[in-house]
Every structure is written in C-alpha cells, then in structure tokens.
N, C-alpha and C positions, 0 to 999 in steps of 0.2 A: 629534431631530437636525436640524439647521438648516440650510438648501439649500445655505450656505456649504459647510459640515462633508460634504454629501452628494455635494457638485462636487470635492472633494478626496478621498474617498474613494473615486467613480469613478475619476478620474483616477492616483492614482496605486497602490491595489492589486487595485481591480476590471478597469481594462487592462491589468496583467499577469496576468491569471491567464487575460483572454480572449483574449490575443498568446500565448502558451504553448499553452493549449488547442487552439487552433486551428493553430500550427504542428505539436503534436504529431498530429493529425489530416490534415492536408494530408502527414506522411510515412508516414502508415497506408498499405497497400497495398490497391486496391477487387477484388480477382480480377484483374488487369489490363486494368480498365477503364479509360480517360483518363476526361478532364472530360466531363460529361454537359450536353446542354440540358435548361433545361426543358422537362416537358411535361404535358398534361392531368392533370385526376385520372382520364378514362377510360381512359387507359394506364398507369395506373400498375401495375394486375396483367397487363401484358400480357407474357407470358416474352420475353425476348429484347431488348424495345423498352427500355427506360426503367427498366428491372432488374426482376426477376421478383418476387415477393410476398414480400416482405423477413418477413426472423423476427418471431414477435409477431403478425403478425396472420391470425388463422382466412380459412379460405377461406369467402367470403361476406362478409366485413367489410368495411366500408366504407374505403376510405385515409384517411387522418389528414393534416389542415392546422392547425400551430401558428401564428396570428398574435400576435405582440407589440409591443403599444401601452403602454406607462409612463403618460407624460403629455400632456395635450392634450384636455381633452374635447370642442371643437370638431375636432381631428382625429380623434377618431374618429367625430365626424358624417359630417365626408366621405368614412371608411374604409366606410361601407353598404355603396355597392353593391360595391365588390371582393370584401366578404364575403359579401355575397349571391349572388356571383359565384361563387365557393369552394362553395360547399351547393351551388347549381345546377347546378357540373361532377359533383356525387357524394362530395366530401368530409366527413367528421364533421370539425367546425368547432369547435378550442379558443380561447378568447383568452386569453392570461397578459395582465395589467392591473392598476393601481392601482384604489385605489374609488371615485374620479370617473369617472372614465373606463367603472367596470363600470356603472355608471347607462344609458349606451346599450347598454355589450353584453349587456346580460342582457335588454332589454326582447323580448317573446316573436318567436319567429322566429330572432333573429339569428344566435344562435351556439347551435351544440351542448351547449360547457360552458364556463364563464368560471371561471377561476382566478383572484382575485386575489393580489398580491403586498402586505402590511401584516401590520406588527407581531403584532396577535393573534392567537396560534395559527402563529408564521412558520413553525415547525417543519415543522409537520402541513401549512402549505400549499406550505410548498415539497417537501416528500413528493409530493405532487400533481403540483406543476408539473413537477417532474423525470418521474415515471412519465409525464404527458402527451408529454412531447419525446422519449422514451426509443420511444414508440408510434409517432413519426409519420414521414410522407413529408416532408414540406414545412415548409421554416419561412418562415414573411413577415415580414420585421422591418420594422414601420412608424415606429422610432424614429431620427430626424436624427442622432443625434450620438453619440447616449452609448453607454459601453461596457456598462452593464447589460444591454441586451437584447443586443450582441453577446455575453457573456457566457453568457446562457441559452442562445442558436442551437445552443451548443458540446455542448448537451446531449443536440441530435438523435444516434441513430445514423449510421455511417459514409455510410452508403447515402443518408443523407434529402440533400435539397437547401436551401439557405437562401439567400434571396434577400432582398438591405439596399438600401441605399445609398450609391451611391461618397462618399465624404468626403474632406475632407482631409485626416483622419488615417489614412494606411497602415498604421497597424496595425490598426486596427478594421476595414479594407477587406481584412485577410486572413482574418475571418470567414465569409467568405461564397461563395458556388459562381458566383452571380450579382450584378451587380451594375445598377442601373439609376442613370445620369448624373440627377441634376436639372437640371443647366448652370448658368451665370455669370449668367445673368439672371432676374432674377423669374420664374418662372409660378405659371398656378394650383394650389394643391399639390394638388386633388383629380385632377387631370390625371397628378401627379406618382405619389401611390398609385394611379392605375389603373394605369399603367405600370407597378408594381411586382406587380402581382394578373394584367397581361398578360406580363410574365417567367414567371410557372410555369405559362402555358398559358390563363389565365382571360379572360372577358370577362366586365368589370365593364359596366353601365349606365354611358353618358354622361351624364347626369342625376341629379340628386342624390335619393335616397329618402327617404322621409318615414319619421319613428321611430315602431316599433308602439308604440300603444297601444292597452293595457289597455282591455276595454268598461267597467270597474269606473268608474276614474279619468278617462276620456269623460263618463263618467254624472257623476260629481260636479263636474267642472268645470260641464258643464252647469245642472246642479241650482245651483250658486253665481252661472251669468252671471245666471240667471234670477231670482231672487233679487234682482239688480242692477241688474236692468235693463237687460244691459248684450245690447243686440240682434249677433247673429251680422255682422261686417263691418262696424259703426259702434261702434268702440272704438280705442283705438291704446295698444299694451305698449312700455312703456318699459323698459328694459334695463339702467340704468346701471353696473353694478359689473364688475368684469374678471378675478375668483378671488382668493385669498390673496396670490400670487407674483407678479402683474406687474402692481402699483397704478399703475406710470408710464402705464399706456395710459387712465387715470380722465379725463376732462374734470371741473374744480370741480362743485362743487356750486349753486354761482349758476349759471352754462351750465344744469345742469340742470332748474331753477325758471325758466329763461327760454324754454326750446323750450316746454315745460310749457303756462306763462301763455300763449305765441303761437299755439300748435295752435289750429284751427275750434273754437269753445265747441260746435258738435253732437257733437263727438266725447269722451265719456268716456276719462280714462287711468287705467290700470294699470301699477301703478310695482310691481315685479319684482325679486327677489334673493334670498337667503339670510340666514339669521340670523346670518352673518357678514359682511353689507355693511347691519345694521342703522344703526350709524352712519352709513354714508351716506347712506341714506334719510332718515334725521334730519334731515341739515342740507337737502336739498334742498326737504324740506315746509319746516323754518325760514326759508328761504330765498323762500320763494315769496308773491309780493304778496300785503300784505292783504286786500284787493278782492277775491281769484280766484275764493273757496269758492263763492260765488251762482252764478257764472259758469262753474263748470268742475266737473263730479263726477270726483272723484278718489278711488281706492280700492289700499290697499298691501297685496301678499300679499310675505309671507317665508319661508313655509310650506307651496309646495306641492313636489310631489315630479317629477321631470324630465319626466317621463309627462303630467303634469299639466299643467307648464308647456307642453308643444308642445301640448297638447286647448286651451290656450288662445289659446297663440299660431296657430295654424291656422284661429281664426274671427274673426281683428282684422284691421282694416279696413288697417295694417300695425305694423310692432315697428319701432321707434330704438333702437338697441345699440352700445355699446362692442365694439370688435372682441376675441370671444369665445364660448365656445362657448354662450350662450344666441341671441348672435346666429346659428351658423352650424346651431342649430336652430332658428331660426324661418323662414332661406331652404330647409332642407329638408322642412319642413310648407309650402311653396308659398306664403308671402305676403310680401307687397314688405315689403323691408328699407332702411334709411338705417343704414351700418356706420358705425362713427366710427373712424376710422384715425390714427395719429401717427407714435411709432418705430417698428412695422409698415409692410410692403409692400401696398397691398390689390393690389399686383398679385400675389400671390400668394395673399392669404387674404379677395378680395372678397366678400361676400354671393352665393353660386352660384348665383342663380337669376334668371332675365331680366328680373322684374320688378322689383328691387333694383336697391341705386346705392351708392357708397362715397363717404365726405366727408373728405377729407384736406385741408391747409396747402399741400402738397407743397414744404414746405422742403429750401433744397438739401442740406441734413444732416438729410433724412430718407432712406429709413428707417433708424434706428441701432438697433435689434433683429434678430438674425441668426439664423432658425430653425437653422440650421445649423452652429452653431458653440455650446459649452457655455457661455453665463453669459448675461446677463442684457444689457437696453439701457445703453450706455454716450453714455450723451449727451456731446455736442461743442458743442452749442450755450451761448455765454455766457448767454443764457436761459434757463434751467433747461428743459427741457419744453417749449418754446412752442408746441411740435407739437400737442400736447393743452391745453393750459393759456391758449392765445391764440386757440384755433378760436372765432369766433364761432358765439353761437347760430342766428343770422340765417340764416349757410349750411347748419345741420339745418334749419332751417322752410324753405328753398327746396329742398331735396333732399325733406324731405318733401312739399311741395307738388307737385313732379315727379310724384315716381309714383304721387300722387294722383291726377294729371290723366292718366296713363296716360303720360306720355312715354317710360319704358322707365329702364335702368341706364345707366352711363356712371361711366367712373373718369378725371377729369380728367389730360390730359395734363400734362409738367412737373415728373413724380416723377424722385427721384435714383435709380439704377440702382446703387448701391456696396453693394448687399443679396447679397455675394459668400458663396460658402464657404470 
C-alpha cells in the first residue's frame, strides 16, 4: 500500500471508526466518576485515589503503560527517557510500533514488550496488541497527527487514561482524557514528549539517553574499527540518506563528495546507510575527486544493524547527518553532530545535545514540512528544494570545524516560524 493510499485510508475510514469509538466511550458511565487527572504509576492501585485496581490485573502486578509510536525513528530516540521514565515510576512498559521504529524499542532495557504493527502475521499481532491496551492503565500516544494510533488508544478499558496531543483536528482530540498543547511555534519536540510522559505523572530525564547496546555488537563494531584503523575519536560518520518517505530533506550527491574531500585528511570517514540508500552512496563515491583516495581513507558500511550503528557513532570524533533518525542517534550516544536541515524546523528537531549545531539556508519559505499536520513537504519555492539542494558544502565544513574546535551548538537566527498546526 502506498503512503498516498495509507493517508486516505486514515483519513477517511480509520477517523471514523476512532470519532465513533471514542464518542461512544465518553457517554459510557465511570461509577460517577468525573474526568480524572493524571497520575503516578505509584498510585495507581491505591483505592480511592486515581481508581482502585481495575479488573485484569492480580494483586501484585505491576500497572500497565501502552506507549504508541507508528513512525519516526528519530522520534523515538527522543522518546528514551520518557520511557525510561514510565519503568522507573513501576510501570510494565508496552510499545505498539512499526519495525523501524521497533529497532530502538526492543534494544535491551527499554521496554517491557514491543508489539509491532506489519503485515506478517497482522492477525496474530493485532491479537496482541489489542490484549495489551485491553490490560492497561495508561495510554501515551506519541503520534502528531494521525488517526491510527488515535484509533488503537480506543482500545484501553474505560478506566485507562490516554494522553495525545491537541491538534487540529477536533475529532482526533476527542480521543483522549488529556491532552498536552505543543503551541504555534516551533519547539524542541523532545521537550514536547516529556511533556506528554509529565501529563500521567512521569519525570522523564532532561537529557537525552544513549540507545543500549548489545555487548555482542560493541564487540564487533570494535573488532571492525580495529581492523581499520580507525582509532576511537579520530574518524567522522557520515550520514547522508533521510529513509524511504522523505528524499526532499537529501542534499545532492556532489554536496556530499564535497564536505567529504574538505574534511582534515587526519581524519578517516565513514559513509553510513542502508542497503536502500545504496544508490546513493554510489553517486557520492562517483562523484568524489580523483585525487582524494591517497589522501583521504574512506570506508562504506550498508550493513550494520541500529545497535551497531550508535557502538560506532559513539566513538567518532563527530557524525554529519541529514536531519534523521540516524542523526538523532548519534546526538544521543553523546557526540557532536552538524544536522542538515531544509523543509524541517531544527528548531524543533535540532541535534539535542550541547555539543551539536544545525545548518540550515533559513529561507523565508522554510520550514515547509509540518510534523503536525498529515502529508508531506509541499514546497512553495520556484526553486524546487533549494532549502536542501542550494546548501553549500562550505557551510557543513564550517559547522564542522565549529565544534571541532569546541565552540558549542547554535541554530542560526532568521528561520521562518510558519511551522503552524
């Protein structure tokens, strides 16, 4: 099915069935109880407070928190510590999720139990997923917009709480018990999901957590720098591809054979992606001066697994990335980032970690990509793209040179603010 086909199919029979659900639930009677606030998981069996140990689950069982993440695998980098936030209060920790996205939540630690939602087996896993929300207290919807995960919320019991985010669409904001404002103006969305994880009572970490890894896949990364030569903090990972669904955020492929060739010849790169951004890797080696090879070791992995990718990015000296969740793990393994930003806001989605910096055009018909609203960037510009497509390389080599030298992050003044809901 074709993201087209899947944006029309939310919209118009997946929204009615979760405007339905949800009205018919909002005229269910709770014992007469009014609206409830949120609150901890340590109240949640406590009689009287916050409703007493709902059916289903034994005395001594831990409360149940459904979080649901769709898409975004850099959102749910940023979703950590909320999560870790939820296990911490006493929660058993589900996530329903696509299988990008289960790539962070399964790595050990994080979650209890990851459901994903695809095709093989949909049956047997929506069997799952429903018994999971049918168990729980809490639902966290960490998805902007769409009615899918308003949909599933509907599946909590009467009792459970489910907390979204307000949108613009009033019918999807009848889902929910709580709702948490993002506002009119950009912010940081990791700011944005602690807010949502401080709604049912949680304190998430101000700071962004590092993705466990595996000692297995430590080890072999290890075992391959060495190999390489390639000494812990004198390397730099290069990042370039942006997933399947949002190629407008690419800088060309010459950009990328240009930062490449300009980076300090001490430092070895590592050009990074999937064997579906093998084309693009292509043209940027193609692309890359004759001369260089003497001058520059360069080595291309398409093949390592998420785990893998942060044991690596955690010992480079820093990662250059397209704004993406490879980039928004390698500011949570702790080392300086240069994001590349276009029809995105990096004032919402900058590299979250101090030692990071975002490099944007900041044209005034940016940003034209709106997390918060369903479809895709609708460019306005008679230049196709120029947001991406016109970034000089020159302004990554001086971003990277920045916080090389240690100067710190900084996202240039001058951005458009029209990044509305």
């Amino acid at each position: 099915m074709t993201p087209r086909l899947i944006r029309c199919f939310d919209k118009v029979l997946v929204a009615q069935a979760a405007v339905l659900a949800a009205g018919l639930r909002k005229l269910r009677p709770r014992g007469g109880r009014g609206p409830q606030r949120p609150c901890p998981a340590t109240a949640v069996a406590a009689p009287g407070r916050c409703g007493a140990r709902p059916a289903g689950r034994a005395p001594g069982d831990p409360p149940s928190l459904v979080a649901i993440k769709l898409v975004g695998m850099g959102d749910a980098v940023l979703m950590l510590p909320a999560l870790a936030a939820a296990r911490a209060a006493g929660y058993r920790l589900t996530l329903v999720t696509s299988a990008r996205c289960a790539a962070i939540f399964s790595a050990p630690g994080v979650a209890d139990e990851v459901l994903v939602l695809r095709r093989p087996g949909l049956f047997r896993r929506l069997r799952a997923i429903v018994a999971a929300l049918r168990r729980c207290q809490v639902v966290l919807d960490f998805e902007q917009h769409v009615f899918w995960s308003t949909a599933l919320a509907q599946l909590a019991p009467p009792h459970a709480q489910r907390h979204g985010f307000l949108s613009a669409s009033r019918r999807r904001n009848l889902g929910y018990d709580h709702w948490v404002d993002p506002g009119r103006e950009p912010r940081p969305m990791k700011a944005i999901f602690d807010e949502l994880a401080q709604s049912a009572g949680l304190q998430p970490s101000p700071a962004l957590l590092p993705l466990p890894v595996a000692p297995a896949s430590r080890l072999a990364v290890e075992q391959w720098r060495q190999a390489q030569g390639l000494q812990s903090g004198q390397y730099v990972v290069i990042a370039p591809g942006s997933g399947s669904t949002v190629g407008f955020r690419r800088l060309p492929a010459a950009t990328w054979a240009e930062v490449i060739a300009g980076l300090p010849p001490q430092w070895p790169v590592v050009l990074v992606g999937t064997r579906l951004e093998a084309s693009l890797a292509a043209a940027i080696l193609a692309a890359l001066p004759p001369g260089l090879a003497p001058d520059r070791s360069l080595r291309l992995r398409l093949d390592l697994r998420l785990d893998e990718l942060a044991a690596l990015m955690a010992t480079a000296a820093q990662v250059i990335a397209t704004d993406s969740g490879p980039m928004h793990l390698a500011a949570a393994m702790g080392v300086p980032v240069v994001g590349v930003f276009g029809p995105d806001s990096p004032r919402r989605y900058a590299p979250a970690n101090p030692r990071s910096t975002a490099v944007s055009l900041h044209l005034p018909c940016s940003p034209c990509n709106n997390c918060w609203v369903y479809r895709e960037a609708r460019c306005t510009n008679p230049d196709r793209y120029a947001c991406v497509l016109r970034l000089p390389a020159a302004n990554l080599l001086a971003a990277s040179a920045s916080i090389a030298s240690g100067a710190g992050r900084g996202v240039a003044a001058g951005e458009g603010t029209h990044d509305h809901r």
